[in-house]
N, CA, C and O of each residue as an XYZ file, in Angstrom:
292
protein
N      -1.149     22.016     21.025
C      -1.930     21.908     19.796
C      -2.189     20.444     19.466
O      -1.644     19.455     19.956
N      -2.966     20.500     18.701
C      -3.457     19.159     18.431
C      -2.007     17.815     17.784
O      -1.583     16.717     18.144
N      -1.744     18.786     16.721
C      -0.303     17.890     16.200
C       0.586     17.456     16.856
O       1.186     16.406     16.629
N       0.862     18.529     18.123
C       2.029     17.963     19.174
C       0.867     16.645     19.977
O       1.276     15.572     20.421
N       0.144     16.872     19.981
C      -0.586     15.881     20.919
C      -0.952     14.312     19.837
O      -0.959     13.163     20.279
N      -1.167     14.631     18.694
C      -1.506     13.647     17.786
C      -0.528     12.117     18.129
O       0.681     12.239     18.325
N      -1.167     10.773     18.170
C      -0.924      9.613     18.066
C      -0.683      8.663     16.914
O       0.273      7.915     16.710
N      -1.852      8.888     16.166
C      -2.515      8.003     15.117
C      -3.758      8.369     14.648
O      -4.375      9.387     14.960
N      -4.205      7.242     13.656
C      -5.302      6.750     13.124
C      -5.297      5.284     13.299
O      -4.351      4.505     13.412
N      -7.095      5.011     13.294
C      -7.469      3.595     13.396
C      -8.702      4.035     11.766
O      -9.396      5.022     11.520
N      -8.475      2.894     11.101
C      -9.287      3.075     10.008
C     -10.412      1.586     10.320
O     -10.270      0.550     10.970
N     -11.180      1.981      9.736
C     -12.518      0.911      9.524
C     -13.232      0.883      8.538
O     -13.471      1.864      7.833
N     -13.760     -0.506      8.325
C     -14.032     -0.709      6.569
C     -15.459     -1.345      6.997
O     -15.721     -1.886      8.071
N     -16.302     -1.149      5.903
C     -17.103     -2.235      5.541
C     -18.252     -2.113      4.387
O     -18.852     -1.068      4.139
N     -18.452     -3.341      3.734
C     -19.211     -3.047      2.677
C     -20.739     -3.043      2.863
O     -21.366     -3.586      1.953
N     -21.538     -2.461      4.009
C     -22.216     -2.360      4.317
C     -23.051     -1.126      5.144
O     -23.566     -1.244      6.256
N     -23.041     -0.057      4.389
C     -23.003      1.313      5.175
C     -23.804      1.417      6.208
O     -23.617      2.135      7.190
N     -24.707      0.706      6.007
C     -25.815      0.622      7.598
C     -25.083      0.220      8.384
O     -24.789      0.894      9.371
N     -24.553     -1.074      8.147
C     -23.847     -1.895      9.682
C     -23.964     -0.976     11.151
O     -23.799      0.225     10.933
N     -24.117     -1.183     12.027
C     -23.556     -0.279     13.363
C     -21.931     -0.674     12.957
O     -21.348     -1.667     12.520
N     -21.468      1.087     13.485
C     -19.828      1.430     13.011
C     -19.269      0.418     14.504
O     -18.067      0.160     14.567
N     -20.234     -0.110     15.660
C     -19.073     -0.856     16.036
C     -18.740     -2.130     15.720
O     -17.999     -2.786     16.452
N     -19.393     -2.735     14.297
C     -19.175     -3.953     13.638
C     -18.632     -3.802     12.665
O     -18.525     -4.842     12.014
N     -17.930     -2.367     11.938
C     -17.045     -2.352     11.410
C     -15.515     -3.028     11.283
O     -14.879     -2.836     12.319
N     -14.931     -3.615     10.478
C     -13.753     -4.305     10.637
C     -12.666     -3.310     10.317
O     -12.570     -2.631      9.295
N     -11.650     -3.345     11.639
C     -10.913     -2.834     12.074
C      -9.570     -3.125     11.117
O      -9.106     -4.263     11.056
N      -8.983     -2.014     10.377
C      -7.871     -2.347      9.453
C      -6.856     -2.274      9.735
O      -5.860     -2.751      9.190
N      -7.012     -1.318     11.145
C      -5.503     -0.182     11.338
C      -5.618     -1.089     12.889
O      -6.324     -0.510     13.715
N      -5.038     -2.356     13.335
C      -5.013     -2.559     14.764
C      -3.563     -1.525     15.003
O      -3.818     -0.675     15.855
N      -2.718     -1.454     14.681
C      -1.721     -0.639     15.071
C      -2.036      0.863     14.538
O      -2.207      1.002     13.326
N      -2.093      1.640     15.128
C      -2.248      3.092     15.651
C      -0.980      3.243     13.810
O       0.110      2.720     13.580
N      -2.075      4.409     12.713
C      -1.368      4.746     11.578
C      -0.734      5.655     12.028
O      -1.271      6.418     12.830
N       0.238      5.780     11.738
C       1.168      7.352     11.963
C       0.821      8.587     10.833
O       0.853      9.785     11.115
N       0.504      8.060      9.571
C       1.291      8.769      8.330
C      -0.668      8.916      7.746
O      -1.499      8.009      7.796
N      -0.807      9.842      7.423
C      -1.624     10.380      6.214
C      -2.480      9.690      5.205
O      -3.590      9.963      4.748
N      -1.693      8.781      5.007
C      -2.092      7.592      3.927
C      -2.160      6.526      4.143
O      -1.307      5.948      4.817
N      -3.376      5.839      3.548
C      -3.818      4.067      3.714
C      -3.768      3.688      2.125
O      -3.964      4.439      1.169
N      -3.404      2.119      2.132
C      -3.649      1.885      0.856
C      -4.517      0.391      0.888
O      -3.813     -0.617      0.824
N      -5.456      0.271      0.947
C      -6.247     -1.120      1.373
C      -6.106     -2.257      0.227
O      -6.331     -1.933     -0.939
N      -5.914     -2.947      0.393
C      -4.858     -4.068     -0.698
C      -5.741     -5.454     -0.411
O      -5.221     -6.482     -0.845
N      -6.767     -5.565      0.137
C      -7.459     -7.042      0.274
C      -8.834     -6.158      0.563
O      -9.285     -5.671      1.599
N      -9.361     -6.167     -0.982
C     -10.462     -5.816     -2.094
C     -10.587     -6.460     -2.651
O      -9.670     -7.150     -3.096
N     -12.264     -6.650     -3.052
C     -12.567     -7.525     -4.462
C     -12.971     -6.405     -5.040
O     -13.376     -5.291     -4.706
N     -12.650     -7.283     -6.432
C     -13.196     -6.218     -7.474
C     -15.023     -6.208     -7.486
O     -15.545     -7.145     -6.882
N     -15.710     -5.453     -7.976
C     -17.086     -5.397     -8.383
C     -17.960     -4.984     -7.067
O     -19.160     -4.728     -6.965
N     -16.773     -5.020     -5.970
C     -17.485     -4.511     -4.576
C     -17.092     -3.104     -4.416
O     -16.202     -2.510     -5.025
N     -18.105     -2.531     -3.257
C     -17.632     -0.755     -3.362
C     -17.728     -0.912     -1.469
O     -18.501     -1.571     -0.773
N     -16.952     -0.288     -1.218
C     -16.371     -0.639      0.174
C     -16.938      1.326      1.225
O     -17.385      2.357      0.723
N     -16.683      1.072      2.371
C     -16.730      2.011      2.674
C     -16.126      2.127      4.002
O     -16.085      1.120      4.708
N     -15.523      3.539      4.539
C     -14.739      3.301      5.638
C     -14.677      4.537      6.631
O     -15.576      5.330      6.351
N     -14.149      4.819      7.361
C     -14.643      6.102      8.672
C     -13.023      5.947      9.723
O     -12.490      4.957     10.225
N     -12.695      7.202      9.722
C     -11.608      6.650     10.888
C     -11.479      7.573     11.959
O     -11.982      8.696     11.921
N     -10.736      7.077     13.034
C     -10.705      7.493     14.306
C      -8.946      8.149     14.217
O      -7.901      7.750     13.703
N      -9.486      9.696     15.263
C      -7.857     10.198     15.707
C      -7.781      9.563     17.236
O      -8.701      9.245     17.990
N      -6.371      9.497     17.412
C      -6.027      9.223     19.053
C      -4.834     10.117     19.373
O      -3.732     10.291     18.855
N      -5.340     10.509     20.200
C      -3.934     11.943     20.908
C      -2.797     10.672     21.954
O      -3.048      9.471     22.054
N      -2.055     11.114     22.353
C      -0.521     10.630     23.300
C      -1.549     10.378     24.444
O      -1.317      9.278     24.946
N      -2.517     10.957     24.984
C      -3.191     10.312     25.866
C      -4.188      9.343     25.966
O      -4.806      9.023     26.981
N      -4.311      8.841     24.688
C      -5.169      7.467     25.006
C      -6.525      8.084     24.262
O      -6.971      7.316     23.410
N      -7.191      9.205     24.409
C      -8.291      9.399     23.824
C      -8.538      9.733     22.305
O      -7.766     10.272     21.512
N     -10.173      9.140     22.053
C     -10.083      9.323     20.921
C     -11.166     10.005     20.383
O     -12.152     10.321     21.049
N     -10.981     10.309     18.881
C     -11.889     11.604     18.176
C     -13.405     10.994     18.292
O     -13.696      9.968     18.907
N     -14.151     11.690     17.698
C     -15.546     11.038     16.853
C     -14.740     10.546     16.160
O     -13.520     10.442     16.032
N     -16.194     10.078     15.462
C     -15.934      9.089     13.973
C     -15.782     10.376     12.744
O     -16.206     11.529     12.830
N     -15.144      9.829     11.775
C     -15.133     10.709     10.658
C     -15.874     10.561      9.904
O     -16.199      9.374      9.860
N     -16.680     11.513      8.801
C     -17.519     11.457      7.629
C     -17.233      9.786      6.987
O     -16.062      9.486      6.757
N     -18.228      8.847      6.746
C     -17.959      7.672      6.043
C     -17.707      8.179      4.502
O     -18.553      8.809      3.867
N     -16.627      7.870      4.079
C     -16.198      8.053      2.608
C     -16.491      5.912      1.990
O     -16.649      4.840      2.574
N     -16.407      6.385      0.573
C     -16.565      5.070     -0.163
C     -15.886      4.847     -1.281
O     -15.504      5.900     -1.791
N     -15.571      3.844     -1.890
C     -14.806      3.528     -2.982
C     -15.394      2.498     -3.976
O     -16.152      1.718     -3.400
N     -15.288      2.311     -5.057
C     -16.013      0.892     -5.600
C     -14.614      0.340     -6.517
O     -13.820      1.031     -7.155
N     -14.633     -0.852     -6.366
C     -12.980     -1.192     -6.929
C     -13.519     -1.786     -8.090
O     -14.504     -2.502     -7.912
N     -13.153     -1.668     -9.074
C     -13.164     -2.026    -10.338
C     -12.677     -3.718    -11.335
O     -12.792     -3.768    -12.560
């Protein structure tokens, strides 16, 4: 199943939703284990946006995920 096979996440940010996703800046260089991100180097008055990648025990990895967005206050 997928969970026994599961690795990580790689997350990617940018405040620019057009960008091509492979000029996205890379948040997660180490493979996330856990469920949750908390992105901590934000400006305020900017609205950010981000997409992330699964990787299984063998090296491969998902599509991209739905781009979600945030605007920090």
């Amino acid at each position: 199943t997928f969970e026994q096979d599961f690795e990580g996440y790689r997350i990617y940010r940018s405040t620019d939703p057009d960008l091509a996703k492979e000029k996205w800046e890379l948040l997660t260089p180490e493979l996330l284990k856990t469920n949750t991100f908390q992105d901590t180097k934000v400006e305020s008055g900017k609205t950010y946006f981000y997409y992330l990648t699964a990787t299984d025990k063998a090296g491969n990895v998902s599509e991209l995920s739905e781009v979600v967005s945030d605007s920090i206050r």
